[in-house]
PAPA-985554 format. One record per residue (C-alpha): residue in one letter; x, y, z. Coordinates in steps of 0.2 Angstrom, whole numbers, padded with zeros to 4 digits, always signed. Layout:
BEGIN
AXYZ/...
END
This chain:
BEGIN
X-0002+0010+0171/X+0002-0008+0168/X-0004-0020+0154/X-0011-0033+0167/X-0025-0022+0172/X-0031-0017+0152/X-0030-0034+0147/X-0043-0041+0161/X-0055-0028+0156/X-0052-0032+0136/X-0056-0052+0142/X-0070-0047+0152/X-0078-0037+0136/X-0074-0054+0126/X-0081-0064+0136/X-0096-0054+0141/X-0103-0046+0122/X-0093-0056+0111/X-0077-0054+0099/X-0083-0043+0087/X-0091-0031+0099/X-0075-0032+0112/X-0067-0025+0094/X-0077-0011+0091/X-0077-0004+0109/X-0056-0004+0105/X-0058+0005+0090/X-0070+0018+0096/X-0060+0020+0110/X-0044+0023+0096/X-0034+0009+0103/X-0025+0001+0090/X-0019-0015+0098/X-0027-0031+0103/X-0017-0037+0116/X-0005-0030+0129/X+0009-0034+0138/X+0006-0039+0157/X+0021-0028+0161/X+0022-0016+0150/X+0017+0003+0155/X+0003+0010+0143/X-0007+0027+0143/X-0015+0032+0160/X-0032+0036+0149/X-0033+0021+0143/X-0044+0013+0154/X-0056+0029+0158/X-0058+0029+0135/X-0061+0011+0137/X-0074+0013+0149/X-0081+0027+0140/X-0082+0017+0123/X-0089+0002+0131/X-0103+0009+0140/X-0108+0022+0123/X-0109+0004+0112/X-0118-0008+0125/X-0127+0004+0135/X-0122+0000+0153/X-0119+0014+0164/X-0101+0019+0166/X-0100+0017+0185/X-0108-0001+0182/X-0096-0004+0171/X-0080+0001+0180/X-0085-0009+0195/X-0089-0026+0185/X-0069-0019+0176/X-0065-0022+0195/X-0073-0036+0200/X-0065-0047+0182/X-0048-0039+0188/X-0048-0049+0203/X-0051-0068+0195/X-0040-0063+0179/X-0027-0059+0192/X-0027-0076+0199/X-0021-0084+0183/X-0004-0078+0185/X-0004-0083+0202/X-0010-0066+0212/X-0023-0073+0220/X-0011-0084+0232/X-0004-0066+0237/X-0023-0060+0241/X-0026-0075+0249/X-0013-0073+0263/X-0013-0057+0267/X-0024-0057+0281/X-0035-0071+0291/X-0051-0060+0292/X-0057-0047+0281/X-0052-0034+0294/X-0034-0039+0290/X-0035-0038+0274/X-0041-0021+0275/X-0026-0016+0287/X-0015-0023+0276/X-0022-0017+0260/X-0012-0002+0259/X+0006-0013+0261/X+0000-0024+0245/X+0009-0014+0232/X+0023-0015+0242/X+0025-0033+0238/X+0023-0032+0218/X+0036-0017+0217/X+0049-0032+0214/X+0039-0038+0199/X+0032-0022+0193/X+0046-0008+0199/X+0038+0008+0191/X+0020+0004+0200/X+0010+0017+0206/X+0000+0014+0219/X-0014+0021+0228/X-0016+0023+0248/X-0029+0016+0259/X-0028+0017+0277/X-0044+0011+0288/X-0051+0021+0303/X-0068+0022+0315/X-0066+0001+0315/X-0082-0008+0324/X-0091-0025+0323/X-0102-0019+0309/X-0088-0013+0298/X-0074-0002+0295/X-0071+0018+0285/X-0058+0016+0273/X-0048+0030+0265/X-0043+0028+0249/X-0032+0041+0240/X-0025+0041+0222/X-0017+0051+0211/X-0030+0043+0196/X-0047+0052+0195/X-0061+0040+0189/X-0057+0023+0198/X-0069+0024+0215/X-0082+0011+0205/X-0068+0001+0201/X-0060+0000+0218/X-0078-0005+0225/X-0077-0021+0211/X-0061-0026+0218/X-0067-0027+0236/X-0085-0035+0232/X-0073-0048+0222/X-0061-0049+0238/X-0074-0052+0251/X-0086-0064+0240/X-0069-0077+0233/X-0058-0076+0249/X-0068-0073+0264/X-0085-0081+0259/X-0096-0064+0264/X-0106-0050+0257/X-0099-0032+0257/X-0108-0015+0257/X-0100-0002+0251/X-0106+0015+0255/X-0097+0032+0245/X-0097+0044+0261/X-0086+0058+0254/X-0075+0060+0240/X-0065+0076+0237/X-0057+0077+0219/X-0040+0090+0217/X-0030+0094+0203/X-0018+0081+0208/X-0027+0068+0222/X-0043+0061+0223/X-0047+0057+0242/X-0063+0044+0244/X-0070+0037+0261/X-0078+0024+0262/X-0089+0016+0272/X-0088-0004+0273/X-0101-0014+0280/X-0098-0032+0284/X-0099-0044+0298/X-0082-0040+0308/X-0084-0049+0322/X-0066-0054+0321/X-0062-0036+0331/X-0071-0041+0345/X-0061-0055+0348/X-0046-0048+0344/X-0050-0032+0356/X-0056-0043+0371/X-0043-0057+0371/X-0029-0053+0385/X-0011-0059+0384/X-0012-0071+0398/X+0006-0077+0393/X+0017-0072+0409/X+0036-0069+0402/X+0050-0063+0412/X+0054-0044+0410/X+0072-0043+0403/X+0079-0029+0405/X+0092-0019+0389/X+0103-0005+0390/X+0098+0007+0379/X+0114+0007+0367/X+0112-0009+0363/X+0095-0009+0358/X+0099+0005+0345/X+0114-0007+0340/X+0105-0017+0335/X+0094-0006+0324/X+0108+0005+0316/X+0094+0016+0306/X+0081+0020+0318/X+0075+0036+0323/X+0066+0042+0338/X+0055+0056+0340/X+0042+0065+0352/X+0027+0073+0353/X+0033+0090+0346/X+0042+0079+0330/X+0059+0082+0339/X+0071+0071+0334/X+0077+0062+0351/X+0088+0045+0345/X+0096+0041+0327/X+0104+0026+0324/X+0126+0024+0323/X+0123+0017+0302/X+0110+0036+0299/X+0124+0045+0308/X+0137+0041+0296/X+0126+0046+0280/X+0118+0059+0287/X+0126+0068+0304/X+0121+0081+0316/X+0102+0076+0317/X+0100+0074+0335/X+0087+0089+0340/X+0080+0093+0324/X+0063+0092+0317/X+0058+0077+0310/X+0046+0083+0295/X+0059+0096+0292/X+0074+0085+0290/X+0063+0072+0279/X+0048+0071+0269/X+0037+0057+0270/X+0034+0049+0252/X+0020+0035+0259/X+0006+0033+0263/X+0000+0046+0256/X-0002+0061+0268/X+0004+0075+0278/X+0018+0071+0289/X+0011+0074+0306/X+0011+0065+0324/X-0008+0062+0324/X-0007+0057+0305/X+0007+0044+0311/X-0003+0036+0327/X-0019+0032+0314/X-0008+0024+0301/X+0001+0011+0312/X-0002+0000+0302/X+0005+0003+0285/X+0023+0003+0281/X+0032+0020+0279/X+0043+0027+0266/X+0053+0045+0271/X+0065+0052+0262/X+0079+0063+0265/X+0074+0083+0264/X+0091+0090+0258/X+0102+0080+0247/X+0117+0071+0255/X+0137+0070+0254/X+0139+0057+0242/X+0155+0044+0241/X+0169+0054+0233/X+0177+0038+0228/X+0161+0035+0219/X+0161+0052+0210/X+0180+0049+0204/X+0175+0032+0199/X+0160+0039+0187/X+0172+0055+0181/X+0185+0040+0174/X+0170+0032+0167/X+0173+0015+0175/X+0160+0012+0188/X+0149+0017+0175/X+0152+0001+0165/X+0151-0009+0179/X+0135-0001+0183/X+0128-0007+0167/X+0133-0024+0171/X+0125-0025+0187/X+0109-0013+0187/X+0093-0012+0178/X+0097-0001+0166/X+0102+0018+0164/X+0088+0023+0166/X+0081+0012+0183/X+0093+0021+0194/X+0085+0026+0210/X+0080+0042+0209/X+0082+0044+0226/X+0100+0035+0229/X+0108+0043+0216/X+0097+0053+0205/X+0091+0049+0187/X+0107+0054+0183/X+0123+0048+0188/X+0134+0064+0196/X+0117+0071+0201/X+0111+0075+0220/X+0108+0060+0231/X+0095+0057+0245/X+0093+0044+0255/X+0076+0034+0256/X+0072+0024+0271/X+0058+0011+0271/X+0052+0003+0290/X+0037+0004+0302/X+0031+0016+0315/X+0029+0012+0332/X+0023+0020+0348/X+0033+0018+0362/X+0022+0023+0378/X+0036+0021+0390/X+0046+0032+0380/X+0033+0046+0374/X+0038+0046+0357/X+0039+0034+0341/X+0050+0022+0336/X+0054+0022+0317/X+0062+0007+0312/X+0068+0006+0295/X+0081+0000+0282/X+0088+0010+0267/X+0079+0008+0252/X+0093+0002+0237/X+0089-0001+0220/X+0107-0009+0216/X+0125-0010+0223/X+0127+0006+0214/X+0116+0014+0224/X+0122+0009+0242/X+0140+0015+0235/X+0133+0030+0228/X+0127+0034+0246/X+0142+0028+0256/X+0135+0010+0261/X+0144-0005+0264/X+0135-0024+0267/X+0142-0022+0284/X+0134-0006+0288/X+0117-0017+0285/X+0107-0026+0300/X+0111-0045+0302/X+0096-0049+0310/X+0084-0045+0294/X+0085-0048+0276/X+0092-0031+0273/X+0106-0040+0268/X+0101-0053+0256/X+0087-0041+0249/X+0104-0032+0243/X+0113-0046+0235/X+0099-0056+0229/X+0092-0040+0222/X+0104-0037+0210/X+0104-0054+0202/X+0085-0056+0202/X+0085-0037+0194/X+0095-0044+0178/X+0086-0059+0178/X+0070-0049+0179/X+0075-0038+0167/X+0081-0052+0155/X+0064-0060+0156/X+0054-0043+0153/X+0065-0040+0138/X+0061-0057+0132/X+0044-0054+0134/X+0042-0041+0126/X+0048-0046+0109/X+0036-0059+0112/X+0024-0045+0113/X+0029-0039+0098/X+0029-0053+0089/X+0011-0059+0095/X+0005-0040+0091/X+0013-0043+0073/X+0003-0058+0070/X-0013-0052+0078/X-0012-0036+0065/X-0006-0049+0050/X-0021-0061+0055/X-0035-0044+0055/X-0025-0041+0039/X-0031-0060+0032/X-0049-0058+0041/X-0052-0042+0031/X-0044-0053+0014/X-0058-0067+0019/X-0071-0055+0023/X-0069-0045+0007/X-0069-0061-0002/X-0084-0069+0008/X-0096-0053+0004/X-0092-0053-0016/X-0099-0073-0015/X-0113-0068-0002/X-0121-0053+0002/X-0113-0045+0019/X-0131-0046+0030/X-0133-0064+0024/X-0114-0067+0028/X-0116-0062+0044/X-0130-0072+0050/X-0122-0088+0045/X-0107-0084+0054/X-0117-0083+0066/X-0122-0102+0065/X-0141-0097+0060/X-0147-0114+0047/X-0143-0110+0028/X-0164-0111+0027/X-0166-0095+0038/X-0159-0086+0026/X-0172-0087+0014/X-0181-0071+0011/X-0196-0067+0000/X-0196-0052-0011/X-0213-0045-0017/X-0204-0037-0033/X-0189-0038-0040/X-0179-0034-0057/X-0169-0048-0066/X-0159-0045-0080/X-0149-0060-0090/X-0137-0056-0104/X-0127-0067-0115/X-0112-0064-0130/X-0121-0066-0148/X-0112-0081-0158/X-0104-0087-0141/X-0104-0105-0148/X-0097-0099-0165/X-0083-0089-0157/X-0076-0100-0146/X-0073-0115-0160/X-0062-0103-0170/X-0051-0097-0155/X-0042-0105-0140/X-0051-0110-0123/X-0037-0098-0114/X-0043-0085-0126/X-0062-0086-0119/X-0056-0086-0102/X-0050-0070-0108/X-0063-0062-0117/X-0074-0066-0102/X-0063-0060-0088/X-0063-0044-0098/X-0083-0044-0102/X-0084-0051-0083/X-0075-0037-0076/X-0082-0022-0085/X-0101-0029-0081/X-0094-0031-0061/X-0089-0013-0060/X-0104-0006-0067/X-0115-0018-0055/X-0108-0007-0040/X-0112+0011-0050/X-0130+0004-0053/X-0134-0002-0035/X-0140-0020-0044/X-0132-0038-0033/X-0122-0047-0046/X-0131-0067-0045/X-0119-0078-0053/X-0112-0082-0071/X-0115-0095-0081/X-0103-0097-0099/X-0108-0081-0108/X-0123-0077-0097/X-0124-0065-0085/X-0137-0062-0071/X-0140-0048-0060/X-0156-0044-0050/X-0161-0024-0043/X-0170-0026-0028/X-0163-0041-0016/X-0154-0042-0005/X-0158-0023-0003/X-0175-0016-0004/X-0177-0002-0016/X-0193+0004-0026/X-0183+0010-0040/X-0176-0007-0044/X-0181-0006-0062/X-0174+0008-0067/X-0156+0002-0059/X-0156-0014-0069/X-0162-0003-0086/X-0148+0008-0082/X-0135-0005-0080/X-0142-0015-0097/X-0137+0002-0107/X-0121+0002-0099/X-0119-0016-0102/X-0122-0012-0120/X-0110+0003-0120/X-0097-0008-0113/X-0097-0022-0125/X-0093-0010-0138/X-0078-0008-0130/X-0072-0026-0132/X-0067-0036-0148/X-0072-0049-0156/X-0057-0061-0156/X-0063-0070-0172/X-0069-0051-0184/X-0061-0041-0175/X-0076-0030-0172/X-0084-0028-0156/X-0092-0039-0147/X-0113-0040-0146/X-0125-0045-0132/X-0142-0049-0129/X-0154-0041-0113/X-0168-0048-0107/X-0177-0037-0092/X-0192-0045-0081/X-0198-0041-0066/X-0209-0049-0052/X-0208-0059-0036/X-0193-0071-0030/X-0189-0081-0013/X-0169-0078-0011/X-0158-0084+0002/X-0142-0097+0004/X-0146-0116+0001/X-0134-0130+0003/X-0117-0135+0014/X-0104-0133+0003/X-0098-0119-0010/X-0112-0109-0006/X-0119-0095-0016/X-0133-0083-0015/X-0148-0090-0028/X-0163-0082-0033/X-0178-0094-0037/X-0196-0091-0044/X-0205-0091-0060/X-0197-0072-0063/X-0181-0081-0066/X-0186-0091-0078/X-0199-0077-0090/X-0182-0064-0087/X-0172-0080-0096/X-0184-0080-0109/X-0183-0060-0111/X-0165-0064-0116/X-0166-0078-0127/X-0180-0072-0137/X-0170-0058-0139/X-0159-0049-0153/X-0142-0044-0153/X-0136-0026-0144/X-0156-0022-0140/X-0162-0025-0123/X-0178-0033-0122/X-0192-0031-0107/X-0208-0038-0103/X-0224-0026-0100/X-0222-0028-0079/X-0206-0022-0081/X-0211-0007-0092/X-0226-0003-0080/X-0212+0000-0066/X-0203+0012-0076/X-0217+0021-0084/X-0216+0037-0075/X-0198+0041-0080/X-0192+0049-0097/X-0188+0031-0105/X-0192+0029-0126/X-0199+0010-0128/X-0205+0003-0145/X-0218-0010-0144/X-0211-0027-0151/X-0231-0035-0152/X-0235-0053-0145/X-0223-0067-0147/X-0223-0084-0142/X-0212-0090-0123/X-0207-0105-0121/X-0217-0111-0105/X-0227-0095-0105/X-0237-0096-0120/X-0239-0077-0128/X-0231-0062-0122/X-0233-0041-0126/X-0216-0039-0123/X-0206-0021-0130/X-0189-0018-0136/X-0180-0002-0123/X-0174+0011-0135/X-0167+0025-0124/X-0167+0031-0107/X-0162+0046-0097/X-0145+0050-0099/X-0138+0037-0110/X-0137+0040-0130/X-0144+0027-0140/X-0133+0014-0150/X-0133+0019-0169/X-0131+0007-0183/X-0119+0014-0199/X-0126+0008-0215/X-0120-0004-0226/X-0108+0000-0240/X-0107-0007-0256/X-0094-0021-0256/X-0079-0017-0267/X-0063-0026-0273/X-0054-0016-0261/X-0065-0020-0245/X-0066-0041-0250/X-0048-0041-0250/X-0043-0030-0233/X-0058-0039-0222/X-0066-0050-0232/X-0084-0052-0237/X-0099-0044-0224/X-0084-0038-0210/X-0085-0019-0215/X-0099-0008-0214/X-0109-0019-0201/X-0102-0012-0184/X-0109-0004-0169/X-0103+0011-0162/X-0110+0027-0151/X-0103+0042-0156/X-0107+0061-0156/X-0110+0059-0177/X-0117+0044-0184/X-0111+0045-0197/X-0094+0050-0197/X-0084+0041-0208/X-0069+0038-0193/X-0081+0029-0185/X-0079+0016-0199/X-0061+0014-0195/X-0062+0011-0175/X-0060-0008-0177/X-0043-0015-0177/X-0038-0024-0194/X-0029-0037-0198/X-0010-0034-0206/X-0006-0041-0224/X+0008-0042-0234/X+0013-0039-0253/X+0001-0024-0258/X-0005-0019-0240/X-0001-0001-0241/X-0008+0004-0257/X-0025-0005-0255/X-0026+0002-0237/X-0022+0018-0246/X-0035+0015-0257/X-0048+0011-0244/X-0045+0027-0235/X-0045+0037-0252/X-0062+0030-0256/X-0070+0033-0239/X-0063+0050-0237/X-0071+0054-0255/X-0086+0046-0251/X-0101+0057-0246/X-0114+0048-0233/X-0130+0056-0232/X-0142+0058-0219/X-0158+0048-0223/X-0172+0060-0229/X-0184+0057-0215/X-0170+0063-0203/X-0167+0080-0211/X-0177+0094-0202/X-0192+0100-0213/X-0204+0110-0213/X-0223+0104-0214/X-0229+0100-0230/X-0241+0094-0239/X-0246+0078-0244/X-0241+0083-0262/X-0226+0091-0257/X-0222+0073-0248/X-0222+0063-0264/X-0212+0074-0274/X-0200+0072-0259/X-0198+0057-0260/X-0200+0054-0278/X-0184+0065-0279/X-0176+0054-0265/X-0178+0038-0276/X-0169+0051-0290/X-0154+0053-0278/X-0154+0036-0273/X-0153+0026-0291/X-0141+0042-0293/X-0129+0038-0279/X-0129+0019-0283/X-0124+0022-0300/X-0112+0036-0292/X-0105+0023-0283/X-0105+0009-0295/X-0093+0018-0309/X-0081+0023-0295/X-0077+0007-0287/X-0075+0003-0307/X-0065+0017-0308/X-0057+0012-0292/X-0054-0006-0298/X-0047+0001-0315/X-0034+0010-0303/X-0028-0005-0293/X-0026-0015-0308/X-0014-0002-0317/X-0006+0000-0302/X-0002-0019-0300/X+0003-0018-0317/X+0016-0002-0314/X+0023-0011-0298/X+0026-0029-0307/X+0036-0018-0321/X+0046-0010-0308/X+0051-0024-0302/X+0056-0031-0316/X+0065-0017-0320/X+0075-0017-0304/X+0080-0037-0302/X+0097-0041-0312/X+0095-0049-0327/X+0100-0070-0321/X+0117-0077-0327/X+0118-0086-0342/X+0115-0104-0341/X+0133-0116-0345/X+0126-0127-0359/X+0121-0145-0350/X+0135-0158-0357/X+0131-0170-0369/X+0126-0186-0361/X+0139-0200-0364/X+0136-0214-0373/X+0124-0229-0362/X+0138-0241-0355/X+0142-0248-0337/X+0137-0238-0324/X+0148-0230-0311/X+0140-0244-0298/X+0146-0255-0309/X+0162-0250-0312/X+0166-0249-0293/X+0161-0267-0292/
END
């Protein structure tokens, strides 16, 4: 099936439902490409999937369908100049019909491997006509009633009824008859005018009328050949008194070779083809064996592969048979029918294949020039196919390049506006329609603890880097926690749960993604300590108007008083501790989440507020500060006063001493080693102790509780004063180890040179200056 008739039904779905439905139905239907070649040969279930898809998304029924496929073939054909061919091919609509079945004939020189189907009219009257239509496609009688509605409205001005009266389906034919209704008043005119012309009889000698028609062939009623033409004889001899549907099969129209079959298809044009395959030219065969024909074969045919496969087979060498190609015509005085007919030939190596020569060829028709002519239109033909089709291939190229950028675009439009907002202003709907209220929603704002402080100690390309980092952590776990990313301002961060998409669990998506906020930032240093950086949350929930507003560089905004209180849950916040207000905390009060109430402070705006600091929630471990150390010589050196001791981090133990080594520190030189040495000595000797309220007990008394915790004071002037004489001890160490190392030094450098004793200076008189004057 050629492209011309996919592409008209894939602008009729363009046209009809729009772009972005046309590509739907063409990938439910599995068909990768978006255009197609007028002339190239694509899959015979192509159309049939098309239908099939088209009428499952826009819910037409699949025979309305395939008759509107028809009906948009007919006016897409007339842009490449069809429709002057329809136009002439009969003056009344009765004529067309007649002549319906020799149409395909006429586009064989543009599209050689067509297939077409037969239609051959019978029962003709004034009201109408029964048309046959057989086709080896099943599927296509709805689409064949679209192309004649089309026909009769856009040619012939007139209605058509079409009537389905049988329609038999084998494993190889599908055989329909139709009945036509329309207004053919044409055959009465045409069966009740006379021939009033009076013409002399002229009288011809037999011979010489079948001289002139050197490939005719006469037979009777009983399909006896009577007459053959001098050109058959010499290809085929000895035919004279043989059966004619014995000695050749009929290729078209489509039906059984018979003499009743015959007299109702007058009107169509007749292909047979030789039964039994014929002696070929030797001189051809020994020119193919030596291989040189063949090249001049190349030259001068379609291609290898367009060989005739009746002239010479698909294969040069292989058995030849002879098609023929003419009209059928009853010849009362004579009994029998005329057959009229030319030999088919693809190329010159066809007719030499057979045993043809131009002179063997009737003078009086075309035959001639079809031959000649032929062969140069078929290079020309098959040049400008060629070059069409790399321009195929180049447009389908681009076409999948551009859906390629469109998906870019598209990927890129929904991470700046959410997808169902998107699409409704691509959809040219006013930026205000957009706008959507939201009963209750969850905003969260974050922003980096000492941003302002940080970035005056390090470069502006190192913020853009600590926030691209910060930026993309926070984006990832947006997606995980079903909350919409809002925008980003400096080192504040806004995200809302619940808009664009409804959800009732909106709060505990936004208190889920403020814990792994929190867990993130852990993973990110500080480019100025070299710890890790810290954030404040602020949670609030309540009820928002959202929607796109403004022309250019548009973004999706949230606006309402819930934006503003969320704003100030954050910036009355305190570093790595996410801070809510009581609506939110009412949302996720039926969950398993730990809260500590903060008391009543004072908003900015909003007068006092209960608000509550969220301490845990299900399945996330809480953020454990280590305890401060006491300073030492050791620690003031390696990271300088307040840097050690005072960092966050989650793991299994709290109080593992590794855990006080995670952050990266900063190289020295000179004694680097031995105090790191030092450091990690005194650590490791260290003992941290659990706190005495941690420690599982028993229940006691209220006596038993003091004496605890009078013993706990005991340990804890005992552990200072532990740790006090060993970082004196510690200090007496680095000291004596300075000491050592400078003496080893010493002891390694040579001893210097002994200084030549300076000469005495010479007694004060002119100068060298002077002298040279």
């Amino acid at each position: 099936m050629y492209g011309l008739l996919i592409e008209s039904i894939y602008c009729y779905l363009t046209q009809t439902f729009g772009d972005k439905i046309a590509l739907e139905i063409l990938d439910s239907a599995n068909v990768p490409q978006h255009t197609f070649a007028t002339h190239k040969i694509y899959s015979e279930t192509l159309v049939p999937r098309l239908a099939k898809a088209a009428s499952e998304t826009t819910g037409m029924p699949l025979d309305e369908l395939m008759e509107q496929f028809g009906m948009a073939f007919v006016s897409y054909a007339g842009q490449y100049g069809y429709d002057r061919i329809l136009r002439v091919l009969g003056r009344y609509m009765r004529d067309f019909l007649n002549n319906l079945d020799n149409l395909h004939e006429y586009l064989k020189f543009s599209y050689p491997k067509l297939k077409p189907p037969s239609f051959v009219c019978q029962n003709e009257t004034e009201k109408g006509v029964m048309l046959h239509y057989r086709s080896k496609r099943k599927g296509f009688v709805h689409y064949v009633c679209g192309q004649l509605k089309a026909v009769s409205k856009l040619f012939y001005d007139q209605e058509i009824e079409i009537v389905v009266v049988s329609q038999k389906e084998a494993e190889d034919m599908t055989h329909v008859v139709f009945d036509l209704r329309f207004d053919n008043t044409a055959f009465k005119k045409k069966s009740g005018k006379k021939n009033n012309t009076s013409t002399k009889k002229l009288d011809m000698n037999s011979d010489t009328f079948f001289e002139v028609f050197p490939f005719h062939i006469v037979f009777d009623h009983s399909m006896e050949i009577v007459s053959v033409g001098k050109g058959l004889q010499m290809i085929i001899p000895d035919l004279d008194n043989k059966p004619m549907d014995t000695e050749f099969t009929i290729s078209r129209p489509a039906m059984e070779f018979s003499w009743r079959n015959i007299i109702m298809h007058s009107n169509s044009i007749f292909e047979i083809m030789s039964d039994s395959p014929i002696s070929a030219n030797k001189k051809a065969r020994q020119f193919d064996d030596e291989g040189q024909h063949s090249k001049k074969s190349d030259a001068t045919s379609l291609g290898s592969g367009s060989v005739s496969t009746y002239a010479s087979g698909k294969q040069r060498g292989g058995p030849v048979y002879l098609k023929l190609k003419g009209q059928m015509m009853y010849m009362e005085q004579w009994n029998a029918i005329l057959f009229l007919g030319t030999p088919a030939m693809d190329n010159l190596d066809d007719m030499f294949d057979v045993g043809l020569f131009i002179n063997d060829l009737s003078m009086h028709d075309s035959s001639r020039d079809l031959v000649l002519a032929g062969t140069q239109q078929t290079a020309e033909i098959k040049l400008a196919l060629d070059q069409e089709q790399i321009k195929n291939r180049k447009l389908e190229d681009t076409m999948r390049q551009l859906d390629e950028e469109i998906k870019k675009t598209d990927v890129l439009l929904y991470q700046m506006i959410p997808k169902p907002v998107a699409d409704r202003l691509r959809k040219g709907e006013p930026a205000m329609n957009t706008c959507e209220a939201f009963d209750s929603v969850t905003i969260l704002f974050s922003d980096v603890v000492g941003f302002t402080q940080i970035c005056s100690n390090i470069t502006p390309l190192q913020v853009v880097g600590m926030l691209n980092g910060m930026y993309t952590e926070f984006d990832q776990l947006s997606e995980k926690n079903n909350v919409y990313k809002v925008e980003t301002i400096g080192d504040a961060y806004m995200l809302v749960g619940g808009a664009p998409v409804k959800t009732k669990h909106h709060a505990h998506h936004v208190c889920s993604m403020a814990f792994d906020m929190r867990d993130a930032i852990c993973k990110l240093s500080d480019p100025t300590t070299g710890g890790h950086l810290k954030i404040r949350v602020g949670i609030h929930s309540g009820a928002v108007v959202a929607g796109v507003v403004g022309m250019k560089m548009p973004r999706y905004c949230l606006f309402g008083d819930t934006v503003n209180t969320a704003s100030r849950m954050e910036s009355n916040g305190e570093s790595m501790k996410v801070h809510i207000s009581q609506t939110s905390l009412e949302l996720i009060s039926s969950g398993n989440y730990k809260t500590e109430e903060r008391g009543t402070i004072d908003v900015k705006g909003k007068g006092t507020m209960k608000t509550f600091w969220l301490l845990s929630i299900p399945g996330h471990k809480g953020i454990i500060e280590v305890p401060d150390r006491a300073p030492s010589r050791c620690s003031d050196i390696f990271n300088g006063p307040g840097q050690f001791g005072n960092e966050t981090r989650n793991h299994d133990s709290p109080y593992s001493p590794v855990s006080l080594l995670e952050a990266d520190q900063p190289s020295m030189k000179g004694d680097t080693k031995s105090i790191r040495g030092s450091k990690l000595n005194f650590l490791s000797n260290s003992t941290l102790k659990p706190p005495i309220n941690e420690v599982n007990q028993p229940n006691n008394s209220a006596d038993d509780i003091k004496k605890l915790a009078a013993v706990s004071d005991v340990e804890k002037k005992s552990n200072v004063t532990t740790m006090e004489n060993k970082n004196t001890l510690e200090n007496n160490k680095i000291d004596n180890e300075d000491k050592a190392r400078k003496e080893m030094i010493r002891n390694i450098t040579p001893a210097p040179k002994p200084k030549t004793p300076a000469p005495k200076p010479k007694p004060r008189g002119k100068s060298r200056f002077c002298e040279l004057l």
